[in-house]
C-alpha positions as CSV (number, residue, x, y, z in Angstrom):
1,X,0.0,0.0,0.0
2,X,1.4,3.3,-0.5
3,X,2.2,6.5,1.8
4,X,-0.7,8.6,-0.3
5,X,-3.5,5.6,-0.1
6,X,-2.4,5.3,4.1
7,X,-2.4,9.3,4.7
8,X,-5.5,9.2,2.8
9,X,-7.7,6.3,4.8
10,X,-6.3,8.0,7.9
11,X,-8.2,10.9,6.9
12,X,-11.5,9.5,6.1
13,X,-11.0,8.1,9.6
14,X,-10.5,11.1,11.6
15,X,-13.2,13.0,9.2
16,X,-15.6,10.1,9.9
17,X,-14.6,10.0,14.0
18,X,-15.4,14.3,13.4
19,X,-18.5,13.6,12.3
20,X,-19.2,11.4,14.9
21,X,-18.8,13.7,17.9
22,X,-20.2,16.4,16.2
23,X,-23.8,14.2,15.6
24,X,-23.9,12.9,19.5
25,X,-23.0,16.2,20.6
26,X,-26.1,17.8,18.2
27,X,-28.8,17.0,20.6
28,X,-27.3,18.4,24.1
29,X,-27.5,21.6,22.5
30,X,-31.0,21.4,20.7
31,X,-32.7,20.9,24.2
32,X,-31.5,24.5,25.9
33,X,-33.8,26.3,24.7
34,X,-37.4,26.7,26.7
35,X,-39.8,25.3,24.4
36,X,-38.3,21.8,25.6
37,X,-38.0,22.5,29.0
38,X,-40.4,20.9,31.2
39,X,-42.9,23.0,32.8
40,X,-42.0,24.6,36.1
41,X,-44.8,24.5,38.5
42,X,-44.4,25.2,42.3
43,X,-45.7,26.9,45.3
44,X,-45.0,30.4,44.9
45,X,-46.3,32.1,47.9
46,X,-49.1,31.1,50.9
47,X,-51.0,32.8,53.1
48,X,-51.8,30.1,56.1
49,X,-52.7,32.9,58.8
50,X,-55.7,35.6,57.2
51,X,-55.1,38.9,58.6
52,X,-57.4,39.9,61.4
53,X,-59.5,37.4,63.9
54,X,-60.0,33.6,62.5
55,X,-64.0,34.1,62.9
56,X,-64.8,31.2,60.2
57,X,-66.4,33.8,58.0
58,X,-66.1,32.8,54.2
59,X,-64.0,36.2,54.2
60,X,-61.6,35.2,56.5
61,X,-61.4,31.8,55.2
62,X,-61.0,32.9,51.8
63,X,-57.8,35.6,53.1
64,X,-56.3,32.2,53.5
65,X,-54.6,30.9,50.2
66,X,-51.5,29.3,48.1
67,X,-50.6,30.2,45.3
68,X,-49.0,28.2,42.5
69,X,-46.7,29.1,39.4
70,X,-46.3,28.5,36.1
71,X,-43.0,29.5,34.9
72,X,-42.6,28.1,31.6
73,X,-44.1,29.0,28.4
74,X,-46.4,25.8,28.3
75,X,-50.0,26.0,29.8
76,X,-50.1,22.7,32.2
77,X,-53.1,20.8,33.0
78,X,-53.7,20.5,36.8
79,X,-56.5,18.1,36.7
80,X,-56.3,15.6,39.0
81,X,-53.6,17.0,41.0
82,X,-53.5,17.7,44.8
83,X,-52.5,20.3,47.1
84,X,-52.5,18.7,50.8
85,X,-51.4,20.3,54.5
86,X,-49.4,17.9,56.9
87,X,-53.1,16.5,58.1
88,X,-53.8,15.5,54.9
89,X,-56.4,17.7,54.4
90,X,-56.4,17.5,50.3
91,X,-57.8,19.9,47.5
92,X,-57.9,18.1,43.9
93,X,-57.7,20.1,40.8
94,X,-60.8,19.4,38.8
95,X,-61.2,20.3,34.5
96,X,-58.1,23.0,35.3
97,X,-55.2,24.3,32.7
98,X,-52.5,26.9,34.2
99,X,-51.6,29.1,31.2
100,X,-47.9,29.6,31.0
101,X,-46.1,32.2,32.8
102,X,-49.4,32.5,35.3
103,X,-50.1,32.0,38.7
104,X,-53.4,30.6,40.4
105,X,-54.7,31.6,44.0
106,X,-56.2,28.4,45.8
107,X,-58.5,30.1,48.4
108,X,-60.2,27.9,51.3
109,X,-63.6,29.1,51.7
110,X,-66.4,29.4,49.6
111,X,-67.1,31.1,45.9
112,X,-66.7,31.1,42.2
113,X,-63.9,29.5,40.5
114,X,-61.9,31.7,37.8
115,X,-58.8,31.3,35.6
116,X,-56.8,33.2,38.4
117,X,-58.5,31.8,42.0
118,X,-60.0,28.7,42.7
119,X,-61.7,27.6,46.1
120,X,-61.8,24.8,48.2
121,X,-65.5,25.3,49.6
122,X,-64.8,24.5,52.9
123,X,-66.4,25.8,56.2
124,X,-62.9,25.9,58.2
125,X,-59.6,26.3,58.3
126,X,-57.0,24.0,55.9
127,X,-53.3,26.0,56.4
128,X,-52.1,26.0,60.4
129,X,-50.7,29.3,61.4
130,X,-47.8,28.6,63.1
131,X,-46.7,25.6,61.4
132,X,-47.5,23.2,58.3
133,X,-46.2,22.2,55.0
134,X,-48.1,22.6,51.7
135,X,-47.3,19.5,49.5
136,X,-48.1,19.6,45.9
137,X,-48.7,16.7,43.7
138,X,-49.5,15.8,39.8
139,X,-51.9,13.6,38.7
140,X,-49.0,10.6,39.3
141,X,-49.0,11.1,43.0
142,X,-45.3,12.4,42.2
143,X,-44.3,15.5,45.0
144,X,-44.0,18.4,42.7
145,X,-43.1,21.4,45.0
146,X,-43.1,21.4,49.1
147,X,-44.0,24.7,51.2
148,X,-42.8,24.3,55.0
149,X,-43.4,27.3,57.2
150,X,-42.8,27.6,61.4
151,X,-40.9,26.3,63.8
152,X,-41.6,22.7,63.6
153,X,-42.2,22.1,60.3
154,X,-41.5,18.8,58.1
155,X,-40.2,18.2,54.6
């Protein structure tokens, strides 16, 4: 075999190994950007103590809430999914998408359910003041985001 026909299979070689790498390496980069990101959703804020006296009204049960997030582009669908306190007191989404980049108030008490604030129609308190955990889960049963507030609180 001659030195041209050797230098020349050599670089077929490396050129094939090149293109190679550069193939498995193509789809680490076509996944950063957001439209194949999986949908962020998570506790973003909670009010477990309503301002003023806890007199059972539905006004003071309805000052206490969670809310959750949508951070990604995607709406989500929420149905069948739970929001539950450490006494397993649980509220299932029902028939509910989350548009992207959107957040959703989960009241207590009593009223009309809207794209922005959905209620648990109950006649007492869900969310202990001083202490709980708010545990989100999808429709899988899978944890999606944890809330612990107070001094003895669990995660």
């Amino acid at each position: 075999m001659s030195a041209s026909s050797t230098a020349r299979r050599i670089a077929a070689t490396v050129l094939a190994a090149g293109a190679m790498v550069s193939v498995a390496a193509l789809p680490a980069s076509a996944h950063d950007g957001d439209r194949h990101r999986t949908p962020r959703v998570e506790i973003s804020s909670v009010q477990a103590d309503s301002p003023g006296r806890d007199t059972r009204s539905n006004r003071s049960l309805n000052a206490e809430w969670i809310e959750i997030t949508n951070d990604s582009r995607r709406a989500v669908d929420l149905d069948g999914w739970t929001l539950e306190d450490e006494d397993g007191h649980t509220y299932r989404f029902e028939d509910f998408r989350l548009a992207g980049r959107s957040t959703v108030r989960i009241h207590t008490g009593e009223g009309r359910d809207s794209r922005t604030d959905l209620y648990q129609d109950r006649r007492n308190y869900v969310w202990d003041n001083r202490s709980d955990t708010a545990t989100l889960r999808d429709d899988r049963g899978r944890v999606v985001d944890t809330e612990s507030w107070g001094h003895h609180h669990r995660r």
